[in-house]
Each structure stands twice: as C-alpha cells, then as structure tokens.
N, C-alpha and C positions, 0 to 999 in steps of 0.2 A: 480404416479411413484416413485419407490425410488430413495432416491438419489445414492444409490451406484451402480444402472444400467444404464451403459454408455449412450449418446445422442451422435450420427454422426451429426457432422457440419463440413459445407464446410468453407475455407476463402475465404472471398468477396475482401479484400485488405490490402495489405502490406505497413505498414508507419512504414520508417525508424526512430532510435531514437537514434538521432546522430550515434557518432560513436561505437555505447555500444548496442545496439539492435533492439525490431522493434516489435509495435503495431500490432496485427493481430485480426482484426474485420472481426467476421464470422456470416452465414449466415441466423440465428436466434436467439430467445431469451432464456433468461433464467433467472429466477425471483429469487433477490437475496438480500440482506441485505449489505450496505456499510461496504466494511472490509474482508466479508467471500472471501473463497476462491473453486476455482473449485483441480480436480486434474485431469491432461491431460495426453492422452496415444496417444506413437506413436509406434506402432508394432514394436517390433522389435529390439525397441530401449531402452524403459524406459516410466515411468509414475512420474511426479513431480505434486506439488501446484504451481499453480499461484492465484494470486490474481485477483478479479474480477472486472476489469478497467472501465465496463458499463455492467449493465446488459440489453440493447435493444438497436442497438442487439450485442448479447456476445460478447465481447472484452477483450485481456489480453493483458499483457503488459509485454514481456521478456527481458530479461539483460545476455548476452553471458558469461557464468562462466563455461562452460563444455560443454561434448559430446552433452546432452538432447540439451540443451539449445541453442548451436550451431544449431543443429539441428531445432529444433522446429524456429529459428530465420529465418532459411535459406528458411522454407516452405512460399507459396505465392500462390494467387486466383486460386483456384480451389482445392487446396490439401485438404484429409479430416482430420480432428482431432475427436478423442473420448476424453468425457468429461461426470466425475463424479462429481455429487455436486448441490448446493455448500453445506459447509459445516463449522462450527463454530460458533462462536459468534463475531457478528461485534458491529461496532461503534454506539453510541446513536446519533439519528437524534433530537437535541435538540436546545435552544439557540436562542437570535437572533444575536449573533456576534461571528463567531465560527473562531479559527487561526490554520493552518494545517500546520501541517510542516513534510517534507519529502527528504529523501535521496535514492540516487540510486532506485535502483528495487521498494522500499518499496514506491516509491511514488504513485505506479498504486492501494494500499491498501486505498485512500484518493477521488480520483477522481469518483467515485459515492459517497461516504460521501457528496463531494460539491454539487455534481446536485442535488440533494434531498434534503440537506437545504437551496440551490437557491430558489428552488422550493413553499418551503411554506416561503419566505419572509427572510429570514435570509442575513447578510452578511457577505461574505468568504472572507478573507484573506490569501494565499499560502506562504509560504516560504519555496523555492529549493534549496539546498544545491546538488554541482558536484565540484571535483577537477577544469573542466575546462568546460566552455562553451559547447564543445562537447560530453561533458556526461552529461548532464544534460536531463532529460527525462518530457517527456509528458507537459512541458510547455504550449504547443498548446494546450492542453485539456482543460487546465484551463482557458486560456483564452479566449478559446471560450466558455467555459460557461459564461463569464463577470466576474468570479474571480479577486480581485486587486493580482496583483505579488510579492512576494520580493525574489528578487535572488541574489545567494548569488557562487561563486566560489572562489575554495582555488588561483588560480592568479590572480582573477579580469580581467577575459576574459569576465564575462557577468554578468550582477548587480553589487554586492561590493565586495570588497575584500575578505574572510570571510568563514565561515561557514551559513549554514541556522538557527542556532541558534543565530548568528549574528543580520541574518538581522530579525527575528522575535521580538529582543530585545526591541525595540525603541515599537510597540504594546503593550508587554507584560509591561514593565515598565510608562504605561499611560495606564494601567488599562482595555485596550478595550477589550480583550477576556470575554465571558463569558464561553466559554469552547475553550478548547486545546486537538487537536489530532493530533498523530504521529505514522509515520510507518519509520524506516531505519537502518544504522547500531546501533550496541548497545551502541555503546562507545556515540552515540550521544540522544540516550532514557534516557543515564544516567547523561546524562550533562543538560536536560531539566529537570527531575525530580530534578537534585540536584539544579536549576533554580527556581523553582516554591516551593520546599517543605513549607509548612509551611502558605501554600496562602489558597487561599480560593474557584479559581478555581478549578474546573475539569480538570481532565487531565486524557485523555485515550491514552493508547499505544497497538500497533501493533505489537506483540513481532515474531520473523524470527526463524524457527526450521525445523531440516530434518524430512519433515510425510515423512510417508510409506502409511496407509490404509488410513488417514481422517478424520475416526470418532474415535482412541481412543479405537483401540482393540490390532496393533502392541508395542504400549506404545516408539517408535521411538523417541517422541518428547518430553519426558519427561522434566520438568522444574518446579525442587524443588516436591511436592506435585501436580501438575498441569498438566495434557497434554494439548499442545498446540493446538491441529487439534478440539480436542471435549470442551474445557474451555476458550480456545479464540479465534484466536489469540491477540484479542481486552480484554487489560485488565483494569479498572480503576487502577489507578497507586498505588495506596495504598494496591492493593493484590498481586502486584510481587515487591514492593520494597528492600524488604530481596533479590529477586533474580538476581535481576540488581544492588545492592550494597547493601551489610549488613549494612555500616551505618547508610544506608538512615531508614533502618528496624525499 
C-alpha cells in the first residue's frame, strides 16, 4: 500500500501529558523506522506531522500549540483518525550506549529509537528538558522501557535545576555516549552541536519544520538546500551545521 493512501484508526486510549497534551495510542499498527513521522487528518479541520511515539500499536504523541492540535489532543477511545505514512528519514539503530536527549513535543521523535536499541542489547540513557515538571512529556515511556532518566527543568520542580543539556553533561563529559540523538527546540539542537563539535561521537538530529504533503513535492519545509519531510527529518549533524549556525559550518 502507499504510503500516501490514508489508514482508518480508531483510539484505544487517552494518556494525558501533563499539563501540555496527551498520548493517543490507536487501534493498530504500523511499521515504521525510529524518528519518521506519520501525517494525520481530521476532516474538517486540518492534516499536520506527528512523530511516531510506537509503531505496535501506533501511538503519537501531541503538544497543544493550536486549533489542529487542540483538537486532535481533545479526541479519546473510540474516535477515528486518518493517517498517512510514515515518511522520512529516521534515526540510526546503532551503538551499544546510545544518549537521547529531548524537549517538548520533540521528545515522542526518540521513544521507538530507545525500544529498538533496548531491544538488541544496547543501553539508553534519556535526558528531559520542560520549563516545569508539568510539561514534561512521555517520561513514562521511557521508563517503562527500563531506560535510565536524567531530568532536568528550568525551576527544579522535577530532576535538576537546568536544561536537558544540563543534565546530559556529566555522560557526555565521561565519555559514555557512543552515539547522541535529539529531537526539540532549535535553540537547543544548537547548543548540543556547539557542545559536541569537534568530538568524535555521532550526533544525529531531529530537525522541526511546517510539511504540507510529506514527501517533498509542496517544498513547505524547505531548509537551506534540504526538505525536511523527504531528507530527514533525522540529520547527522554535520549536513545541517551551516543551517543551525554558520559558525558551526
């Protein structure tokens, strides 16, 4: 089947996420690569990207920032959703000590990354970055895959004081990553790259853009020479450096 011809799923259940949004794990699967993402439609209303939080069975993981979003947050078991995809270029399933680090929305671009190198023996290290405790998202996830935590908010409501570049520091300065991947805002893709340049790890990023179509025919999500929907959104960090700071270039 292509992927550009919708799939009907139901939702099975609504888990709220904190006070910022809400997991909705629906009623089949869909076979997917850690990182890609689906694009959802609700009649009526609009069709966005979400990133694909599990692929068995399909789960997304929404962050209230608008109408769509509002909406799609507010639906619960039994409502149906259309979904195309998935679509893009995800994360490499590599390593045996792999360190993720994730903010807001962008953290649900991680959580099949980890279950899949759980899976063939690797160990995960997460670090969550949220203004406050109650935005901090999908922690549960992680830890129920047996993930270690490091959490990190801007008041020191839950972990430390900090940023999630923070609390990753203390790993990353004792050498234990053999690869780093991130999905969140920019300001903080570019404070890990300007962190790491020069090293000798890997480092992929998750880069956030408005698609339209998915695959890289609207050109919506244009970045530098790149669309994002069809070239990433998973980039090793060394092909969007010019685009996250010329410095770094």
């Amino acid at each position: 089947m292509s992927d550009a011809i919708y799939r009907t799923y139901r939702i099975v259940e609504r888990r709220p996420e904190g006070a910022v949004g809400a997991t909705l794990i629906l009623d089949g699967a869909l076979a997917a690569e850690p990182g890609q993402f689906v694009m959802v439609w609700l009649p009526g209303i609009e069709e966005r990207p979400l990133a694909v939080m599990d692929d068995d069975p399909l789960s997304m993981t929404v962050r209230v920032v608008g109408p769509f979003t509002r909406a799609l947050a507010a639906c619960g078991p039994g409502d149906r959703l259309w979904v195309r995809g998935p679509f893009g270029r995800g994360f490499p399933v590599k390593g045996e000590r792999l360190l993720l680090a994730g903010g807001g929305s962008g953290v649900a671009s991680l959580t099949l990354l980890a279950k899949r190198a759980l899976a063939v023996g690797a160990a995960v290290r997460v670090a969550l970055g949220a203004r406050s405790s109650d935005q901090l998202m999908l922690p549960w996830r992680f830890a129920g895959l047996g993930c270690e935590l490091l959490l990190a908010t801007d008041d020191g409501s839950a972990g430390m004081a900090g940023t999630a570049l923070d609390a990753l520091e203390p790993a990353l300065a004792a050498g234990w990553p053999d690869l780093v991947c991130a999905c969140g805002p920019e300001v903080m893709l570019r404070a890990l790259a300007r962190r790491m340049a020069g090293g000798a790890t890997p480092l992929y990023l998750s880069l956030e853009r408005a698609m339209k179509c998915g695959f890289g025919v609207c050109g919506n999500c244009t970045c530098g020479d790149r669309l994002v929907c069809r070239d990433g959104p998973v980039f090793p960090v060394d092909e969007v450096l010019c685009l996250l700071e010329p410095t770094l270039g």
